[in-house]
C-alpha distance (Angstrom), angle and dihedral (degrees) to the residues before:
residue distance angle dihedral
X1 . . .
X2 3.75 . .
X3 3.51 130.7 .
X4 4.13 111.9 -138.0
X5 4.09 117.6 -166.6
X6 3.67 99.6 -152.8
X7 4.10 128.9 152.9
X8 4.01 89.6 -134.1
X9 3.71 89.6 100.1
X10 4.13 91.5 51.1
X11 3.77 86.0 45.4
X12 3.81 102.8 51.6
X13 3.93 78.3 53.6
X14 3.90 101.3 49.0
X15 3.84 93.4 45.1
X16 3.26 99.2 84.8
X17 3.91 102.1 29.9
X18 3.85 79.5 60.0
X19 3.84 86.6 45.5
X20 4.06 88.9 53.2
X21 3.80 88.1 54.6
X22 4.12 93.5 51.5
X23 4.05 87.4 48.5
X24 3.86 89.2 51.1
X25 3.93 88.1 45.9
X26 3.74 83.2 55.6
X27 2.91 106.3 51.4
X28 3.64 104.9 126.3
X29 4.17 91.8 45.5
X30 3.92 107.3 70.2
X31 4.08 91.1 -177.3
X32 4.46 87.7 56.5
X33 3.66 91.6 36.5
X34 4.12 100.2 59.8
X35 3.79 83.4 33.9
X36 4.04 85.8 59.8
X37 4.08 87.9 57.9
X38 3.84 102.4 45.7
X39 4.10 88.9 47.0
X40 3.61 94.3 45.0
X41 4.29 85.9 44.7
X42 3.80 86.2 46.7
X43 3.95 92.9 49.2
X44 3.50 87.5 48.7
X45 3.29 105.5 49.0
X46 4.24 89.6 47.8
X47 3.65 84.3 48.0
X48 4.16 93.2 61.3
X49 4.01 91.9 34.7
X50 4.21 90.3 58.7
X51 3.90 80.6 58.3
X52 3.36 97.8 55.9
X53 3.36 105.8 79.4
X54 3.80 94.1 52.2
X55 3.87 97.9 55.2
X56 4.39 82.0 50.6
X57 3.52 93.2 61.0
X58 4.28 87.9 49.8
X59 3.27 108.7 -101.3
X60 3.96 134.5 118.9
X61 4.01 129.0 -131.2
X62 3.82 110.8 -132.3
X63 3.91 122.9 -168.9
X64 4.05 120.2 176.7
X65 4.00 106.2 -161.8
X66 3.84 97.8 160.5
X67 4.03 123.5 26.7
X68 3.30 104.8 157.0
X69 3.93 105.3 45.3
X70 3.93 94.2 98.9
X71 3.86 117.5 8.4
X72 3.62 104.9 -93.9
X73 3.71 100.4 -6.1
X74 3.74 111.2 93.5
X75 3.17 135.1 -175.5
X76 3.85 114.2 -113.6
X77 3.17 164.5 131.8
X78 3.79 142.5 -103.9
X79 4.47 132.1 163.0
X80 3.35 122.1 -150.0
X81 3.66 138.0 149.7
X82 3.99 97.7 -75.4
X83 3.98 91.1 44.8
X84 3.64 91.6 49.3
X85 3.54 98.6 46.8
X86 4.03 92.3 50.0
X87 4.02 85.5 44.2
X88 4.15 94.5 46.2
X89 3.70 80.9 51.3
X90 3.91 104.2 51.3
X91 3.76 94.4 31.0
X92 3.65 93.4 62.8
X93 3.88 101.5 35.6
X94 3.02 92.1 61.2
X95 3.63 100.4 55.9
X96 3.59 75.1 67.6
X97 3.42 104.5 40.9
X98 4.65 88.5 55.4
X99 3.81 88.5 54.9
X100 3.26 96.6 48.5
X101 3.83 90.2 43.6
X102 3.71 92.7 59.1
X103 4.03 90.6 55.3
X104 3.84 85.8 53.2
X105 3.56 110.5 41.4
X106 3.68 86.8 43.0
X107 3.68 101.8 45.2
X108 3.95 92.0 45.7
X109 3.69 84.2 42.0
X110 4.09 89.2 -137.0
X111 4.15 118.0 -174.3
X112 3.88 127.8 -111.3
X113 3.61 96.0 23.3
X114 3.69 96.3 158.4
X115 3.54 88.6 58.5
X116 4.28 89.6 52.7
X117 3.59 88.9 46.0
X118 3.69 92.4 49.4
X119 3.97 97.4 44.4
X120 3.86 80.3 45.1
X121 3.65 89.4 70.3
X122 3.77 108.3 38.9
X123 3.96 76.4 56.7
X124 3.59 94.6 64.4
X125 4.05 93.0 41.4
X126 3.78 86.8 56.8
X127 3.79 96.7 46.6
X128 3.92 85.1 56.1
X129 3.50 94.2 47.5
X130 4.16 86.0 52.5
X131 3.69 86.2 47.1
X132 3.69 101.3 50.3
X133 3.98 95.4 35.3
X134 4.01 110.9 135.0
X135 3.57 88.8 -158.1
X136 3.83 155.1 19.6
X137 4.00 97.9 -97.2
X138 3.98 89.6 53.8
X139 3.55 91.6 46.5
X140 3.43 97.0 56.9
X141 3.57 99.3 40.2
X142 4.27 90.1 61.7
X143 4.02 83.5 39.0
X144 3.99 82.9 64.0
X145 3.44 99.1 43.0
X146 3.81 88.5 50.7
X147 3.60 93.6 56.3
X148 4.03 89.8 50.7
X149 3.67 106.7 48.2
X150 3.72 92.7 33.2
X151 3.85 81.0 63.2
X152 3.98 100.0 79.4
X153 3.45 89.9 52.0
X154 4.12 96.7 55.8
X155 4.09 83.9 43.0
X156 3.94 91.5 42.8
X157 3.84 96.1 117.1
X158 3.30 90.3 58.2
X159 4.07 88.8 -146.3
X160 3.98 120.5 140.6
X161 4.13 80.5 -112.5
X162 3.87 84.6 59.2
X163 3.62 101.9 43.8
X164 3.93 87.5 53.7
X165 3.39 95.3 45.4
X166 3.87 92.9 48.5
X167 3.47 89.9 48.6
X168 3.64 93.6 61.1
X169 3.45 94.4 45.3
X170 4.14 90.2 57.2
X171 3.30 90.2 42.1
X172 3.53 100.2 53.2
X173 3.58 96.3 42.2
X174 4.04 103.4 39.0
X175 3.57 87.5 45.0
X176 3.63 102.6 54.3
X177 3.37 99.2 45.5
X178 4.21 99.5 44.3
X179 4.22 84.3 46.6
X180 4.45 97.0 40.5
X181 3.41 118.8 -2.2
X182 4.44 87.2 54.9
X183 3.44 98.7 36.5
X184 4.44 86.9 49.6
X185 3.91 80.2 54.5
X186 3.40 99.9 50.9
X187 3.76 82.4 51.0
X188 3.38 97.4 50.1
X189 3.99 96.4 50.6
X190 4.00 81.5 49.1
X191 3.96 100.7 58.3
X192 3.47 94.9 25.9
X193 4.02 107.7 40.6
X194 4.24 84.7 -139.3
X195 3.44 140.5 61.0
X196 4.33 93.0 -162.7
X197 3.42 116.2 125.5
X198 3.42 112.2 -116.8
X199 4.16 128.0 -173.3
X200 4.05 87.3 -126.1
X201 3.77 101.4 48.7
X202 4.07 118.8 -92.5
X203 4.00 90.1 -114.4
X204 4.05 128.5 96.3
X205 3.77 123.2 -128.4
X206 4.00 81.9 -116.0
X207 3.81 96.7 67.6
X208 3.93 121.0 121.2
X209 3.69 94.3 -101.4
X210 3.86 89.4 -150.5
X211 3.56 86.4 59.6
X212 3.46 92.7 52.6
X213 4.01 94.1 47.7
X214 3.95 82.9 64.7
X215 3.18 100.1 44.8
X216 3.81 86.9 54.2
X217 3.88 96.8 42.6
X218 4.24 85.1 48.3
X219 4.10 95.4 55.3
X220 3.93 87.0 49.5
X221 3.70 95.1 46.0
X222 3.91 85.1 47.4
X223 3.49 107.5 48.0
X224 3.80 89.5 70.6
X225 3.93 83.6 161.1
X226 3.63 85.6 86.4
X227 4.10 96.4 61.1
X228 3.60 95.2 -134.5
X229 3.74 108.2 168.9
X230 3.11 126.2 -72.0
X231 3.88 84.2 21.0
X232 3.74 98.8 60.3
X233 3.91 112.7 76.5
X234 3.76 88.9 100.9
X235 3.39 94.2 71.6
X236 3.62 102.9 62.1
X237 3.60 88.0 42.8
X238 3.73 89.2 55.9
X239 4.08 84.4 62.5
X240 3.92 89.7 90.4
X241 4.11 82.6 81.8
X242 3.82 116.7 102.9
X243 3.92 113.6 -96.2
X244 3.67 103.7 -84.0
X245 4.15 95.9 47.2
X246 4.18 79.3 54.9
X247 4.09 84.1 52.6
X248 3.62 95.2 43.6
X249 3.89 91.6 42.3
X250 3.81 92.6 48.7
X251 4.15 105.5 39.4
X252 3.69 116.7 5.0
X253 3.79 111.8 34.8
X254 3.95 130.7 2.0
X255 3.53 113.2 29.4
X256 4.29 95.8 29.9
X257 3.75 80.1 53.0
X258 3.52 88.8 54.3
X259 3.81 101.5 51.8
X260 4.25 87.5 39.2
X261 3.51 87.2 61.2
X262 3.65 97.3 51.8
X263 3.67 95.9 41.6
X264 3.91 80.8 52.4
X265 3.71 90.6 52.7
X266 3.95 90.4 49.6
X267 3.77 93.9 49.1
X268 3.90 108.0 35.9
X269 3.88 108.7 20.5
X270 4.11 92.6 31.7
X271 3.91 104.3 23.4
X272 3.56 123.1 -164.6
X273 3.62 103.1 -92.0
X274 4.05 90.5 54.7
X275 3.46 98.6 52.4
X276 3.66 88.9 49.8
X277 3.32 93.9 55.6
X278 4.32 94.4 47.7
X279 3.76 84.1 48.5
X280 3.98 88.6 -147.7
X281 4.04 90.8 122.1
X282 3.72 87.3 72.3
X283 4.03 89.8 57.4
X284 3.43 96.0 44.3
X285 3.55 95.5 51.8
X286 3.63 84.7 58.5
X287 3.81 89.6 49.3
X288 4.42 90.4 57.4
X289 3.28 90.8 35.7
X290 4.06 84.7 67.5
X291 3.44 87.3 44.6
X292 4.19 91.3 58.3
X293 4.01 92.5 44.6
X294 3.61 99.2 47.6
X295 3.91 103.7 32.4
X296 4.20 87.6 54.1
X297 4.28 86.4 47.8
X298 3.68 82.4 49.8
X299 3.55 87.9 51.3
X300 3.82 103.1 52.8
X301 4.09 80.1 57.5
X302 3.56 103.6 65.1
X303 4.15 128.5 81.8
X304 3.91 88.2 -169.7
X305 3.36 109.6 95.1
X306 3.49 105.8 -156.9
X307 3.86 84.7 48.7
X308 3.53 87.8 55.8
X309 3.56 93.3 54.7
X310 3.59 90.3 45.3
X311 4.10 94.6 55.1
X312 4.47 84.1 41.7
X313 4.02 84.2 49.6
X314 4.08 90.1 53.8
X315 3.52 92.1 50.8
X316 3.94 99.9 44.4
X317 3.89 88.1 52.2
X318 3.67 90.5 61.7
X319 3.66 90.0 51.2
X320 4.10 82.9 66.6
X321 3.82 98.6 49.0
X322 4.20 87.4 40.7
X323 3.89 89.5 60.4
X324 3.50 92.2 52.1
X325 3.46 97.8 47.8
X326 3.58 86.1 53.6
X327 3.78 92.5 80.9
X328 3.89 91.3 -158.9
X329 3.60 119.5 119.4
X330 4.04 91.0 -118.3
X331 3.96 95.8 36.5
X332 3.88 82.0 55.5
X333 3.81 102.2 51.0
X334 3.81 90.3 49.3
X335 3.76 94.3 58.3
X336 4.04 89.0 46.6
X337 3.57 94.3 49.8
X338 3.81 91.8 42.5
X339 3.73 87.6 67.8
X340 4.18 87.3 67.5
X341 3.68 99.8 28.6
X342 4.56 91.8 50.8
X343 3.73 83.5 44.1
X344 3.81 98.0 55.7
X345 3.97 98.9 37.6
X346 3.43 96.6 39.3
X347 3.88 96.8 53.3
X348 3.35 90.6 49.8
X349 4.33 90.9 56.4
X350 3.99 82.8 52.4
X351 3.77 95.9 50.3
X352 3.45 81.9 49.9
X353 3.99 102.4 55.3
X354 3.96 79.6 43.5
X355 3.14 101.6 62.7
X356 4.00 94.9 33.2
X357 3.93 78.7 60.1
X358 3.66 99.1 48.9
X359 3.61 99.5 37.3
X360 4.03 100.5 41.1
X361 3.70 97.2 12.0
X362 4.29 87.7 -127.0
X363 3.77 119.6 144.7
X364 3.56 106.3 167.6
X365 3.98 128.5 61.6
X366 3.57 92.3 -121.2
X367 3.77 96.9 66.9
X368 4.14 92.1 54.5
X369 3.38 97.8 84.9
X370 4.05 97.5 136.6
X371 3.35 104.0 -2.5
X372 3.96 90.1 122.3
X373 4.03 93.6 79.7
X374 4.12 89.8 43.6
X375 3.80 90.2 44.5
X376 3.97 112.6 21.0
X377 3.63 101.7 145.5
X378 4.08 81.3 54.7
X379 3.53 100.0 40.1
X380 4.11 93.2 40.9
X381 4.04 95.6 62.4
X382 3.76 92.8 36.9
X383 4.14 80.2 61.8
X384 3.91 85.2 45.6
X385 3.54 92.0 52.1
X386 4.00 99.0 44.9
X387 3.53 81.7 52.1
X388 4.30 97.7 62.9
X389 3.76 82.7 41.9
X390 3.39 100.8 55.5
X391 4.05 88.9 36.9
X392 3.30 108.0 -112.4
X393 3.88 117.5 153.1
X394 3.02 143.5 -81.1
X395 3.95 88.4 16.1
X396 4.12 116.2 94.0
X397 3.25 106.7 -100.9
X398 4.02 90.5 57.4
X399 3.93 90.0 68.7
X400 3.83 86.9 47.9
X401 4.07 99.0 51.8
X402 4.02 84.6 39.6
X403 4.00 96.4 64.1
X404 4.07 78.7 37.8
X405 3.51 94.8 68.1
X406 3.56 95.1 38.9
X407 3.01 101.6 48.9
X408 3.75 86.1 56.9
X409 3.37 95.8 55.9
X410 3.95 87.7 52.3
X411 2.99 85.4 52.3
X412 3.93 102.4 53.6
X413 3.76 97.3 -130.0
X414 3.98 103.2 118.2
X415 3.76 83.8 173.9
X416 3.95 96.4 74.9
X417 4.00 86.2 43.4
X418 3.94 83.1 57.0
X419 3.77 89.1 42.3
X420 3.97 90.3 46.1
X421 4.01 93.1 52.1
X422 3.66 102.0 37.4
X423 4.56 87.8 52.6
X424 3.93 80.4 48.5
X425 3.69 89.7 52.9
X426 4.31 83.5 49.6
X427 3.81 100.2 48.3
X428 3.99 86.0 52.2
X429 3.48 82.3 55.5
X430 3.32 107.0 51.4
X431 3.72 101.7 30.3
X432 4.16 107.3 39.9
X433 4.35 89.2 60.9
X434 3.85 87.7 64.9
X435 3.98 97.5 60.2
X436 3.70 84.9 31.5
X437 3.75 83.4 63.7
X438 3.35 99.3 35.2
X439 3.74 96.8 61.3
X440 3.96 108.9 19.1
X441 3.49 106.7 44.7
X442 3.34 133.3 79.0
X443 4.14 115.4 -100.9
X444 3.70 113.3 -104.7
X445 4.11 112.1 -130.1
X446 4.05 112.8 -118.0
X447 4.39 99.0 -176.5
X448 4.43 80.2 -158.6
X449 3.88 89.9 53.8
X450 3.62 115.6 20.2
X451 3.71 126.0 -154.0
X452 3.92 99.7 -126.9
X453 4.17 81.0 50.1
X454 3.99 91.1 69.0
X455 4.23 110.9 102.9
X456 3.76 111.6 163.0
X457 3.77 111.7 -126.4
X458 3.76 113.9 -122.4
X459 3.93 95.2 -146.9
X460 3.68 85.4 66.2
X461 4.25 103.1 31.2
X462 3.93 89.7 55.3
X463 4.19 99.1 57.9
X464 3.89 90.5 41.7
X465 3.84 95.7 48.5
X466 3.69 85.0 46.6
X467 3.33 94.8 56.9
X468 3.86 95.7 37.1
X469 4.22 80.7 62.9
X470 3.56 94.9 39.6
X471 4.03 85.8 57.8
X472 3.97 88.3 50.5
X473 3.91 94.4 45.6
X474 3.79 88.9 50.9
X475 3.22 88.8 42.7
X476 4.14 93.3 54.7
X477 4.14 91.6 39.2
X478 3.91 115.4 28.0
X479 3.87 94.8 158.3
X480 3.37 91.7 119.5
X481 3.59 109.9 54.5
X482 3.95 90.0 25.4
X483 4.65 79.3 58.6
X484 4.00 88.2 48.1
X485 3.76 87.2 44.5
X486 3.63 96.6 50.0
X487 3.71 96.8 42.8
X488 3.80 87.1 57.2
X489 3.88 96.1 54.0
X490 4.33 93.4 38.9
């Protein structure tokens, strides 16, 4: 394997912190503005792509910006196969997710959208920067700055609902990670002398294995991004943001870089052959496992539909971490490749509510009751969405639930198969009543919004039905993040 020192990584993260400054320049010129994000989104995305064929033929991209800011703890950057398939990812949803913004913002005809746009983008640089961190103290330094920019965008509505809900989303976030995820640094850099990552684990066979055990319980406490219960009320309360904050929350930034930086912690400060050893994987995949159950009961209970995704988005995270806690070869490629096949199926149910919202003005399941012939395009890759959630073939999510269950089987624990089957069984049932609804029931008359009123709006149908194919081609070829996934666990 060769190591090759190239700015690429520095430059898929300044892209779109450069793009944030052209959409504040243009502020006053809506048409140059948006144009701003889907260049900057392009760039970015070409800018991970000409990596790709470098971290194929085995080697890693390395890229020192600061040496000197803490004696021997620089800040820098390295691409590999896990960072490039949570950068592929991101880079190209949220192409996506910006054209489908501008339908939305400018349909609903929302305030300070040059500051959304512009927040928008320093969220994608610092997703990057937590994808192409070479260690621990980079990592959390972009996990920070996630948390704060991503802020104005929960609170965007500006509404007392908004404010609170913001507020616990900070809260939750800052507060986990200054009290846990710093202090199992700290740790870390004390028993280890080094917070690189490194494809073996950073920790000798010597260390206090009690030690260890904390410093493994403190980085899941602290990584709140990843809504493991009891850490995960903040995301439903983030839910008061407009549509496409919900999409970037739930797919493309916040919470995927919340399980990616767990799964990073498992495979290159950990490594496999230490946690096997501390025996704490099996407990913890008890712990998500909880987490899937309850958050899809939770689910079945609520009429909101964005709450509903936000309780089915809880439960899918944990699918991720479960994988990886698996510590067999096929338990571990499912959680990686959940990371990409989540992302694309869930942003598509999001689009979805969005443009159920802006189109019919409906938020809650209840009220969809023949929306499918008003909105098919809509309705038709929500159903194509539900379906890679719930695991049916030959949409994504079926390939990722597949190397799930075998990879509990390889694993020997026949109690996360029955865990795997009976959430199945729970996303069916919460999902499948909403296209049900939506195309064989009779519409339900609202004299403020009539039915014959309802047009879909084509800036927001085209990036969902994308998406809603992109989740059905991945689902029929997943060599490529199923290569990235295995090159991460060889």
């Amino acid at each position: 394997m060769e190591v090759i020192h190239s700015i690429r990584p520095l430059l898929a993260v300044l892209v779109s912190i450069l793009g944030a400054f052209l959409i504040l320049a243009s502020n006053k010129r809506p048409n140059l503005r948006e144009f701003w994000s889907i260049a900057a989104g392009v760039i970015k995305l070409l800018i991970v792509a000409s990596m790709v064929p470098v971290i194929f033929a085995g080697n890693t991209i390395e890229y020192t910006l600061f040496d000197t800011l803490l004696p021997g703890l620089p800040i820098k950057f390295r691409v590999d196969a896990f960072g490039l398939l949570f950068a592929s990812t991101a880079s190209l949803l949220w192409i996506f997710t910006s054209i489908y913004s501008i339908g939305y913002m400018r349909s609903h005809k929302e305030h300070a959208q040059t500051r959304y746009f512009a927040c928008f983008a320093v969220a994608l640089s610092s997703v990057m920067g937590i994808a192409f961190s070479a260690n621990l103290l980079t990592m959390y330094l972009f996990y920070e700055v996630l948390s704060f920019v991503t802020y104005p965008l929960v609170s965007h509505a500006e509404t007392p609902e908004a404010l609170a809900g913001a507020k616990k989303y900070i809260v939750y976030l800052l507060g986990t990670s200054k009290t846990f995820f710093l202090a199992a640094m700290v740790l870390t850099y004390i028993v280890a002398g080094t917070l690189d990552f490194s494809s073996k684990g950073v920790f000798s066979a010597t260390a206090e294995p009690t030690i260890l055990v904390i410093i493994f319980i403190l980085f899941l406490a602290g990584i709140a991004k990843a809504a493991i219960m009891p850490f995960h009320n903040w995301l439903p309360a983030a839910m008061v943001a407009p549509t496409p904050v919900s999409a970037l929350l739930h797919a493309v930034a916040v919470v995927k870089a919340g399980v990616f930086s767990i799964l990073r912690i498992i495979f290159f400060v950990f490594g496999i052959e230490m946690l096997r050893s501390l025996n704490i994987a099996t407990v913890a995949t008890y712990v998500v496992s909880f987490t899937i159950i309850t958050a899809s009961i939770i689910a079945l209970t609520k009429d909101n539909l964005k709450a509903r995704l936000a309780y089915s988005t809880i439960s899918q995270l944990s699918y991720i971490i479960l994988g990886a806690l698996l510590l067999s070869p096929s338990g571990m490629v499912g959680g990686i490749i959940h990371i990409a096949n989540h992302a694309f199926s869930k942003i598509t149910l999001f689009f979805c509510a969005g443009s159920i919202y802006v189109a019919a003005h409906k938020t809650n399941v209840s009220q969809l009751s023949g929306i499918g012939k008003k909105m098919p395009w809509t309705m038709a890759a929500f159903f194509i969405a539900s379906l890679s959630m719930i695991g049916i073939p030959p949409v994504a999510g079926f390939v990722s639930k597949w190397y799930l269950a075998v990879g509990s089987i390889e694993a020997g624990n026949y109690i996360i198969l029955i865990v795997l089957l009976s959430s199945t069984v729970l996303n069916a049932a919460y999902f499948l009543p909403i296209t049900y609804k939506a195309f064989f029931e009779e519409p339900q008359e609202d004299p403020h919004h009539p039915h014959e009123a309802i047009k879909e709006i084509p800036l927001m149908v085209i990036p969902l039905v994308l998406t809603a194919i992109g989740s059905v081609i991945i689902g029929l070829y997943p060599d490529y993040f199923i290569a990235l996934a295995k090159e991460v666990i060889k």
